[in-house]
Residue, then its C-alpha position, 0 to 999 in steps of 0.5 A: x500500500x502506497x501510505x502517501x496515496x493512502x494519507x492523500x485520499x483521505x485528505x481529499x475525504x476530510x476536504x469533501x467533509x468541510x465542505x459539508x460543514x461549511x454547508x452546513x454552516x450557511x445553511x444550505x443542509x438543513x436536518x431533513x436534507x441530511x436525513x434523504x440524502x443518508x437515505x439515498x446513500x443507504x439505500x440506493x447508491x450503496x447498491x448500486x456500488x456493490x452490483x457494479x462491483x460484481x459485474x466481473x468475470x467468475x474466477x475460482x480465486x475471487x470466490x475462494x478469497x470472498x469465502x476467506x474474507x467471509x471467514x477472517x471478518x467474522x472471527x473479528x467481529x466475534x474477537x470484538x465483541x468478547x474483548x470490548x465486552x471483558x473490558x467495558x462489563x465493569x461501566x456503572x454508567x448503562x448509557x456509557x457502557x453501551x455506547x464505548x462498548x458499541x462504538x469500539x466494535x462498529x465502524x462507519x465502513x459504509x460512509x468511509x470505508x467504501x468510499x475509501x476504497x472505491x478510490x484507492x481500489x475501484x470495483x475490484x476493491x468494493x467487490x471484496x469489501x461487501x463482506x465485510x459491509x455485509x458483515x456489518x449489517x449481519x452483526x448490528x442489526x442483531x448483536x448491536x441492536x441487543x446491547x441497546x435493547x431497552x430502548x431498542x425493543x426487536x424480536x428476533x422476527x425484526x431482527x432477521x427482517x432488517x438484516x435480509x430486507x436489507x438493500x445492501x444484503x438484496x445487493x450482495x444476493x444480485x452481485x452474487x449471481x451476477x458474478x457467479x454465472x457471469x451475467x451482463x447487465x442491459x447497457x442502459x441499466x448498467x449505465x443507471x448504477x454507474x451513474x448513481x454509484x459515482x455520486x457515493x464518495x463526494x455526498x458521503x463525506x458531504x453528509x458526515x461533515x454536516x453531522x460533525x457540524x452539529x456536534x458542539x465544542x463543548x460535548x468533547x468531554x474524553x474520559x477514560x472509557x471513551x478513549x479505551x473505546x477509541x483506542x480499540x476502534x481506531x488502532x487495537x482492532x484493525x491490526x486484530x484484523x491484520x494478525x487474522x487476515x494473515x493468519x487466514x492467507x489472505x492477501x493484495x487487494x482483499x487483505x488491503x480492502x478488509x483493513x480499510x474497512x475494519x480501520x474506519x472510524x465509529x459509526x454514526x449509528x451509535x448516535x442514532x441508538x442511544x436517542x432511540x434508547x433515550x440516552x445522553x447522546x454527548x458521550x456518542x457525539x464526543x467518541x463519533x466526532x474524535x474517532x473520525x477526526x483521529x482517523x486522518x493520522x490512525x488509518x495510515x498509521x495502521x498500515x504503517x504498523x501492519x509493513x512492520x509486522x509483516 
């Protein structure tokens, strides 16, 4: 990995970000519009991302990395999940405990990761980092939804409803069958999701700025277990992933995807389920707005770490 092309996308998304806060600022992004855009995102653009990424030529050896992604990124999460568990289970504080806890295993790798990588690797890229995008969704909306669960009131019918109904996942079936039988796409259908996945960097990063200009100064109130929470986040769990992908085999393209995508910042999602569960939200905004900042220096530092140990 080229760390200087690495710091410079990055730089590029944090520019994109400001430009979201300035509009933010002046205006011109007002709740509800951030509110349609992130549905947009979420449920049209992000899609259409994931099918163009599997409009490819069926290989034994991409079906054989997506199977290992598929693998390494679930024994990270199970890892995840028992450590910040171990370390977090002691918080007095039930609101804290469940958003340190949360934010320390969730990333926000739809927002950030697969922009990032769309950049840095194209469609190559995003084809294997629907696994762990995948994963994602799998985890959050059953793991992820119990540790808020008494604001967050889902039986597991729900639970399996947003997981399946998902659009992401309804994508990854379709990519999935395009890619295994080497299907092609209607040029004028082809030439739709081209087109709407070309918007998914710039109104991502334009969407997490205006977030970050909500959140005031004086929320960022960093105590210890916020910071144990960002420390795993932004450095301890992504070379985690490392030590597995390698463990696993893997490599190139998949092994570089896998650690962008598990190196992101804390989603925003941990904000959205702590107003849900009724909770004070400025332990969420103060670990969400830290762990994207801090991400400019700790994703390229995590590569950087990851040349030295292997």
């Amino acid at each position: 990995m080229n760390l200087s092309l690495l710091f410079g996308q990055i730089t590029l998304m944090f520019a994109l970000m400001l430009v979201g806060i300035l509009s933010n600022k002046v205006k011109f992004m007002h709740p509800q519009t951030a509110n349609d855009l992130t549905n947009v995102l979420l449920y049209i653009v992000s899609p259409c991302l994931i099918i163009k990424s599997f409009e490819q030529p069926y290989s034994t050896q991409r079906a054989r990395a997506l199977g290992l992604l598929t693998v390494g990124i679930f024994l990270v999460y199970l890892v995840q999940i028992v450590i910040s568990r171990l370390l977090f289970r002691k918080i007095k504080d039930a609101n804290l405990r469940r958003i340190v806890e949360y934010g320390s295993i969730y990333s926000n790798a739809g927002f950030i990761g697969i922009p990032l990588v769309s950049s840095l690797f194209g469609s190559q890229g995003v084809f294997y980092a629907v696994v762990p995008l995948a994963m994602f969704n799998i985890f959050n909306w059953t793991h992820g939804v119990r540790l808020f669960a008494s604001g967050v009131q889902q039986n597991r019918w729900q639970q399996v409803q947003n997981v399946v109904l998902n659009p992401n996942i309804i994508a990854l079936a379709v990519g999935l069958v395009i890619f295994i039988f080497s299907l092609q796409l209607p040029a004028l259908l082809n030439q739709m999701i081209n087109y709407i996945s070309a918007i998914n960097t710039p109104v991502s990063m334009l969407v997490i700025g205006n977030s970050l200009a909500n959140i005031a100064l004086r929320n960022f109130k960093i105590n210890v277990p916020i910071s144990v929470s960002l420390f795993l986040r932004n450095l301890f769990y992504p070379l985690v992933t490392i030590v597995i992908m390698k463990l696993l085999g893997i490599s190139g393209t998949p092994l570089m995807t896998a650690i962008l995508m598990m190196a992101c910042p804390v989603g925003g999602m941990v904000v959205l389920f702590t107003l849900q569960n009724h909770g004070k939200q400025e332990p969420a905004l103060a670990l969400m707005g830290t762990s994207t900042v801090l991400s400019l220096v700790t994703i390229p530092l995590v590569f950087l770490f990851s040349n030295f140990l292997f």
